[in-house]
N, CA, C and O atoms as a GROMACS GRO file, in nm:
protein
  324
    1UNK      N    1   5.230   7.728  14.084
    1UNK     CA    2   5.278   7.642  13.978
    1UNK      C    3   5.400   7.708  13.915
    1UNK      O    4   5.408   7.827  13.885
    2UNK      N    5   5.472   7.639  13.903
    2UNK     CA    6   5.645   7.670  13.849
    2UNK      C    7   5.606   7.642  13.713
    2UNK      O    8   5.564   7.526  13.704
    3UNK      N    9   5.603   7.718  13.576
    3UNK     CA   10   5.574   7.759  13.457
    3UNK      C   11   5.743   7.640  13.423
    3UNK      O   12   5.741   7.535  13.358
    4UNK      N   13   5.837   7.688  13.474
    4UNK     CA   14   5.927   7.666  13.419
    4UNK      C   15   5.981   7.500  13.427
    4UNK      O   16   6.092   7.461  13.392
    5UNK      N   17   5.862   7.410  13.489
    5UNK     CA   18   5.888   7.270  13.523
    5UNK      C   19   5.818   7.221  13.469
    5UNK      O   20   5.828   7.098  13.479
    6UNK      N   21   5.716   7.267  13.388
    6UNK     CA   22   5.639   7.224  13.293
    6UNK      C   23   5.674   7.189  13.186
    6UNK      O   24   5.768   7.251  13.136
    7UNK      N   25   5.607   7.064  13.098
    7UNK     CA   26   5.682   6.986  12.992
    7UNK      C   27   5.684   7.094  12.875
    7UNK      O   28   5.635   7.204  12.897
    8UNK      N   29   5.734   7.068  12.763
    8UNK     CA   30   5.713   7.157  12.654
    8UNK      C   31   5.554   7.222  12.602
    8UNK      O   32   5.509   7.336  12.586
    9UNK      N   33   5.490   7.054  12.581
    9UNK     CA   34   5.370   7.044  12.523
    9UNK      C   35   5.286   7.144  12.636
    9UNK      O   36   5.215   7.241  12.610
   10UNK      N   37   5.313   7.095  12.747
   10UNK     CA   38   5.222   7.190  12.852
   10UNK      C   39   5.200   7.366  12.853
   10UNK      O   40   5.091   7.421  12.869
   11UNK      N   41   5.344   7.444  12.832
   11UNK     CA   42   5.393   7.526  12.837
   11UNK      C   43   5.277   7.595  12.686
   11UNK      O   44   5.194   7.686  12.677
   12UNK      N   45   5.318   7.519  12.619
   12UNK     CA   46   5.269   7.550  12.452
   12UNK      C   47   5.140   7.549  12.485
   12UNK      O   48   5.085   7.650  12.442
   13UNK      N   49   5.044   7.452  12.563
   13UNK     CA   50   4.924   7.476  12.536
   13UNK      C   51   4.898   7.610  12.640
   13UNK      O   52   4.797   7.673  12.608
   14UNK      N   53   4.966   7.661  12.751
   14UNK     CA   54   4.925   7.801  12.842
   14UNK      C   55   4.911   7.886  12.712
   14UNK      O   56   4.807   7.929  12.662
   15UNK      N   57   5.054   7.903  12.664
   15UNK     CA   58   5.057   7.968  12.569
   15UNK      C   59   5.012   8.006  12.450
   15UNK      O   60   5.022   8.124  12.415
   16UNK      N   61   4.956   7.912  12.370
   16UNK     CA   62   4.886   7.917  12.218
   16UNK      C   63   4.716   7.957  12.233
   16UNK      O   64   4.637   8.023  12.165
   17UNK      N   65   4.704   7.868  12.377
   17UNK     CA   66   4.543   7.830  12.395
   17UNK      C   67   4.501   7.947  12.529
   17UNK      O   68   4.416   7.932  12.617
   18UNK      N   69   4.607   8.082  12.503
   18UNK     CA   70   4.544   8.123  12.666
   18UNK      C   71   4.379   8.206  12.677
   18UNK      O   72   4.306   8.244  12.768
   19UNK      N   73   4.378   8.203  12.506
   19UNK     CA   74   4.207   8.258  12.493
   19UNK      C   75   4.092   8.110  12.520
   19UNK      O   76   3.977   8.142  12.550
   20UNK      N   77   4.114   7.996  12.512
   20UNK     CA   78   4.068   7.885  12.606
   20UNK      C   79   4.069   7.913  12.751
   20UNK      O   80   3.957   7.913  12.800
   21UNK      N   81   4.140   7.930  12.812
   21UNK     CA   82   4.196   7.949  12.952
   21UNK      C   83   4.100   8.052  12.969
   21UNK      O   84   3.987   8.031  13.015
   22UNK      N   85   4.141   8.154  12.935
   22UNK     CA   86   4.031   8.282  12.958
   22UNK      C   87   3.878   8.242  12.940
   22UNK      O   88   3.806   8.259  13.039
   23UNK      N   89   3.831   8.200  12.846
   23UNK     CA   90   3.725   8.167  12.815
   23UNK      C   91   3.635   8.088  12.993
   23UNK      O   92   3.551   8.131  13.072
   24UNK      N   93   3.734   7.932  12.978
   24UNK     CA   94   3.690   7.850  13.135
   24UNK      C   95   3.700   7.942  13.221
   24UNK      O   96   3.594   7.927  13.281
   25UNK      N   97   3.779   8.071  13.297
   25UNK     CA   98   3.785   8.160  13.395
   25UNK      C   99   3.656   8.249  13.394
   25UNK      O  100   3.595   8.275  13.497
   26UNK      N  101   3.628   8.284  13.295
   26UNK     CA  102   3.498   8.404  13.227
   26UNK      C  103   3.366   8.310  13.281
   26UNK      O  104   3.281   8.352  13.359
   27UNK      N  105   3.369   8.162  13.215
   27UNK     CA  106   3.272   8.093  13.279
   27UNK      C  107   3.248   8.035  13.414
   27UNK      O  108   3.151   7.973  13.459
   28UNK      N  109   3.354   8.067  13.464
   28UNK     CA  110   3.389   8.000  13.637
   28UNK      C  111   3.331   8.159  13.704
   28UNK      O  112   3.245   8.186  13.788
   29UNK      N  113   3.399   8.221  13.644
   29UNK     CA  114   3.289   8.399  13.718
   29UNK      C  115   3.189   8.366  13.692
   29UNK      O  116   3.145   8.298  13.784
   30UNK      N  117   3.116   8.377  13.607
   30UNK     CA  118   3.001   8.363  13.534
   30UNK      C  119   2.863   8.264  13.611
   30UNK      O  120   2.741   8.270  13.599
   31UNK      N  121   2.949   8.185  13.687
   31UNK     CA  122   2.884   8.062  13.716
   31UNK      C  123   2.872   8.125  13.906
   31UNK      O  124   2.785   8.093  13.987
   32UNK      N  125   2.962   8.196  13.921
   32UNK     CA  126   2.957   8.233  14.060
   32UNK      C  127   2.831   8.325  14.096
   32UNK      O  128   2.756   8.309  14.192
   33UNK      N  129   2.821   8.435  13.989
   33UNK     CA  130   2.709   8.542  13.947
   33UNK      C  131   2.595   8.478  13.982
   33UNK      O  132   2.517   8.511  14.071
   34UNK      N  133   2.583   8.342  13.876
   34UNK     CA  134   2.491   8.290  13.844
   34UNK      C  135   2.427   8.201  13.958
   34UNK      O  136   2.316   8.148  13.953
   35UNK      N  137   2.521   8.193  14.065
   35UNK     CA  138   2.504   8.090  14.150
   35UNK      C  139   2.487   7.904  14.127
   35UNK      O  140   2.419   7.825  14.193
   36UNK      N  141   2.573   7.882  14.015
   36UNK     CA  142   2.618   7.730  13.963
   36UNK      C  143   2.660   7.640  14.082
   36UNK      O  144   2.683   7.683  14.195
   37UNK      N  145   2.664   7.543  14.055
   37UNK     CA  146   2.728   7.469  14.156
   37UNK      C  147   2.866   7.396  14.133
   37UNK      O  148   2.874   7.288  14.076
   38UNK      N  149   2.968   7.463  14.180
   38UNK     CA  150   3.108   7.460  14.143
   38UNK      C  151   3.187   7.286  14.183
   38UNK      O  152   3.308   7.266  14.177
   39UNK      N  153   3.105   7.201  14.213
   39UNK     CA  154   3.119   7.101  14.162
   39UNK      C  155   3.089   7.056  14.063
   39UNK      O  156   3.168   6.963  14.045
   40UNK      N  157   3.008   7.062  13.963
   40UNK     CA  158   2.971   7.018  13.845
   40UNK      C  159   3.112   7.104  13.735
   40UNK      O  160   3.194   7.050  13.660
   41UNK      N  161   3.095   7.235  13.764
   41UNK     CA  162   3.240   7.277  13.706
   41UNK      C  163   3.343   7.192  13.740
   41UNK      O  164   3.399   7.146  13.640
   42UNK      N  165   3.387   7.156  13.841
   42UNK     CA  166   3.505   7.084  13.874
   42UNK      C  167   3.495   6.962  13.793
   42UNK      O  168   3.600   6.925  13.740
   43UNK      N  169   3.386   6.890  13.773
   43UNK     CA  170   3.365   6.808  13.706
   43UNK      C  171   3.408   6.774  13.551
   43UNK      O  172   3.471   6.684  13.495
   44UNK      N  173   3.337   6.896  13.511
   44UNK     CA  174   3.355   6.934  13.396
   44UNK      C  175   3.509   6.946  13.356
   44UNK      O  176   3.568   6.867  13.282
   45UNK      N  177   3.556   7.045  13.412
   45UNK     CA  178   3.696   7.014  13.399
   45UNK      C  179   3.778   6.909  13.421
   45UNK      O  180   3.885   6.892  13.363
   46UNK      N  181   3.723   6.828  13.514
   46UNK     CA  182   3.802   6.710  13.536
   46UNK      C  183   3.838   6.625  13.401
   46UNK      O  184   3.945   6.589  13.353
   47UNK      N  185   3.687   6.609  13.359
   47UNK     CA  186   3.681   6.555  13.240
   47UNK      C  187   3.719   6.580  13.122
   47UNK      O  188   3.716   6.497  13.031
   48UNK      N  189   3.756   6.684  13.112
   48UNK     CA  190   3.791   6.766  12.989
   48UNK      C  191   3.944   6.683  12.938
   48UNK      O  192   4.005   6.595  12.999
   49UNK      N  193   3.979   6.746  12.806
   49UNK     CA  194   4.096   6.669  12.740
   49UNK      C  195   4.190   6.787  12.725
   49UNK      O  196   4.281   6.792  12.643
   50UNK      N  197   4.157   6.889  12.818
   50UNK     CA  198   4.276   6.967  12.876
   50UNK      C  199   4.384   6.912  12.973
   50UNK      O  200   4.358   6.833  13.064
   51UNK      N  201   4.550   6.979  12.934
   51UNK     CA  202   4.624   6.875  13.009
   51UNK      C  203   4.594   6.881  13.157
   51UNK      O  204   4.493   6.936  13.202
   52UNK      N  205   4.710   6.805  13.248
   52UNK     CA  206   4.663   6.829  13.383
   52UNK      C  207   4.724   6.909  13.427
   52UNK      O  208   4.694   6.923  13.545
   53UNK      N  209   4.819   6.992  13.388
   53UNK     CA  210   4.852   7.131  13.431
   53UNK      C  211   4.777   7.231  13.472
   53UNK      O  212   4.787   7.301  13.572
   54UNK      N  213   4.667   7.231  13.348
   54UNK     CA  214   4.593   7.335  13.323
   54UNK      C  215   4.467   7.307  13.372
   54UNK      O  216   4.394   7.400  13.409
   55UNK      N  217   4.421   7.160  13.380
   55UNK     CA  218   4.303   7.112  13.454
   55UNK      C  219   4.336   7.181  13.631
   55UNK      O  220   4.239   7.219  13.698
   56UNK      N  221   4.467   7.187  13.685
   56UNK     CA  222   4.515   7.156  13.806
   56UNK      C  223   4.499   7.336  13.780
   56UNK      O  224   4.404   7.372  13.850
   57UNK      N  225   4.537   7.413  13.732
   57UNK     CA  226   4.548   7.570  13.748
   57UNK      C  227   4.385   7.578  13.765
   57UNK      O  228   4.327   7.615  13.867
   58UNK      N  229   4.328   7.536  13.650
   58UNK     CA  230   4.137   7.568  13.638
   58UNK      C  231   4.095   7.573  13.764
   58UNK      O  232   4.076   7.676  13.827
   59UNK      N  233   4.073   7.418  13.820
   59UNK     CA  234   4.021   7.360  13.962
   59UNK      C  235   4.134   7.483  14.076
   59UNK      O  236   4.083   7.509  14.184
   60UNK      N  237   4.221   7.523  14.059
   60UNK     CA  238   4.242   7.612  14.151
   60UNK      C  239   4.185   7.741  14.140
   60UNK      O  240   4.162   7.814  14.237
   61UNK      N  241   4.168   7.761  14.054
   61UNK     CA  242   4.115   7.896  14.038
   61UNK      C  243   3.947   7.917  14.059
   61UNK      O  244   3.916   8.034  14.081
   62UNK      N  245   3.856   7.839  14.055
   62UNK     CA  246   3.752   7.780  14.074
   62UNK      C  247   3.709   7.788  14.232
   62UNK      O  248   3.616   7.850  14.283
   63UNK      N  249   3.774   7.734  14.271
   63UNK     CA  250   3.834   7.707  14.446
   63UNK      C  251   3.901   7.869  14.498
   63UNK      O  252   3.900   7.908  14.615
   64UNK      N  253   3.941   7.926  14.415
   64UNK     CA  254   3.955   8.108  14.461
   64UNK      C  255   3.844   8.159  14.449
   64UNK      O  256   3.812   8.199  14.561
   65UNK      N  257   3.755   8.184  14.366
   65UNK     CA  258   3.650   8.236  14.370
   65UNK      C  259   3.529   8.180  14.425
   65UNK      O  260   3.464   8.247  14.505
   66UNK      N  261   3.502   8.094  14.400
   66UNK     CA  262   3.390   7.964  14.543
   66UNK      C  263   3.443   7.927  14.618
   66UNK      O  264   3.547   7.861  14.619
   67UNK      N  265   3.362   7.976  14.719
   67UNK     CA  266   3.408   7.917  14.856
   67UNK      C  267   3.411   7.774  14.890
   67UNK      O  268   3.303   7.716  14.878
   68UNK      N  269   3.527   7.694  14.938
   68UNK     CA  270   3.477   7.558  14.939
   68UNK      C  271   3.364   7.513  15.056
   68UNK      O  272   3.322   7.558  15.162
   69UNK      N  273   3.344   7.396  14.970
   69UNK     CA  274   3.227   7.365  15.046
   69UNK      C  275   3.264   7.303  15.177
   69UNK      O  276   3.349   7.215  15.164
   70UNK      N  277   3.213   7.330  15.333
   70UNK     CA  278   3.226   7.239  15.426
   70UNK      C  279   3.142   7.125  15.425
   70UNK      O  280   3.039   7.124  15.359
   71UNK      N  281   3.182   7.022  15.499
   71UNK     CA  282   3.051   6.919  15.506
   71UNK      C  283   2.885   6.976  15.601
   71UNK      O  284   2.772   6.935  15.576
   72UNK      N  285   2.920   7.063  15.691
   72UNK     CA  286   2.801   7.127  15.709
   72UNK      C  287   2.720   7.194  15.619
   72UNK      O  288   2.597   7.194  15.625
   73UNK      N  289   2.789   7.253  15.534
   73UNK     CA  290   2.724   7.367  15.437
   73UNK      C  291   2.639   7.268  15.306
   73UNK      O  292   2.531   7.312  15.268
   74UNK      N  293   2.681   7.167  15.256
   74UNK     CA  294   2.643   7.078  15.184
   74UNK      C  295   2.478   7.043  15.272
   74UNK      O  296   2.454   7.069  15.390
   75UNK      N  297   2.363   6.962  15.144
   75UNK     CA  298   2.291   6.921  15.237
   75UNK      C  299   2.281   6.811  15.268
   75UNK      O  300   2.353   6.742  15.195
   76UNK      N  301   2.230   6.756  15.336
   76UNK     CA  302   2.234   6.618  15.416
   76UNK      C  303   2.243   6.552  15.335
   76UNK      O  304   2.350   6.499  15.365
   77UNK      N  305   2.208   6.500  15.229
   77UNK     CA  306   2.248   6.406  15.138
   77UNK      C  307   2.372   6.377  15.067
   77UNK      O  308   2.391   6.265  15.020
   78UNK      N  309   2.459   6.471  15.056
   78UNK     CA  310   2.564   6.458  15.008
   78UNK      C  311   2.701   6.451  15.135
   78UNK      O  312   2.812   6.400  15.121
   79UNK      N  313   2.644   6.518  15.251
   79UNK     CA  314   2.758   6.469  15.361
   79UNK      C  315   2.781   6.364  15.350
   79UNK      O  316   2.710   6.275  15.302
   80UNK      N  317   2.953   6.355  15.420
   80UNK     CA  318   3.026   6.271  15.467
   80UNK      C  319   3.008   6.240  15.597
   80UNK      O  320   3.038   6.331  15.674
   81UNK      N  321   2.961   6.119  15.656
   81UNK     CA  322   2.911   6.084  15.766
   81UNK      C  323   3.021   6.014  15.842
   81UNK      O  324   2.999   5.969  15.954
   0.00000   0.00000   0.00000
């Protein structure tokens, strides 16, 4: 992500709010430890009224530390058939 193509408002919230940011990262470890299921995080963030900059950095960073899921690895109920 290019910091520097980002709107003002966007930039301001990395910046003002990066103990937020930290906080969702602490809980995205946290959840890995814990063995969470990093779709419901993704979720969570999706939903959130964080911009989509920062929704789009979260869900990547999420996706660095959990492995994504294949459709094998999922269980039968949730594959894509």
């Amino acid at each position: 992500m290019d910091f520097q193509k980002l709107d003002q408002d966007t930039q301001n919230f990395f910046i003002n709010n990066s103990d937020q940011i930290k906080a969702k990262k602490k809980l995205i470890n946290e959840a890995r430890t814990s063995k969470d299921d990093p779709m419901s995080i993704e979720k969570e963030i999706s939903e959130s009224s964080l911009p989509d900059a920062v929704k789009d950095s979260l869900v990547r960073y999420l996706w660095s530390v959990f492995p994504r899921p294949t459709n094998e690895s999922l269980p039968w109920w949730k594959r894509i058939l």
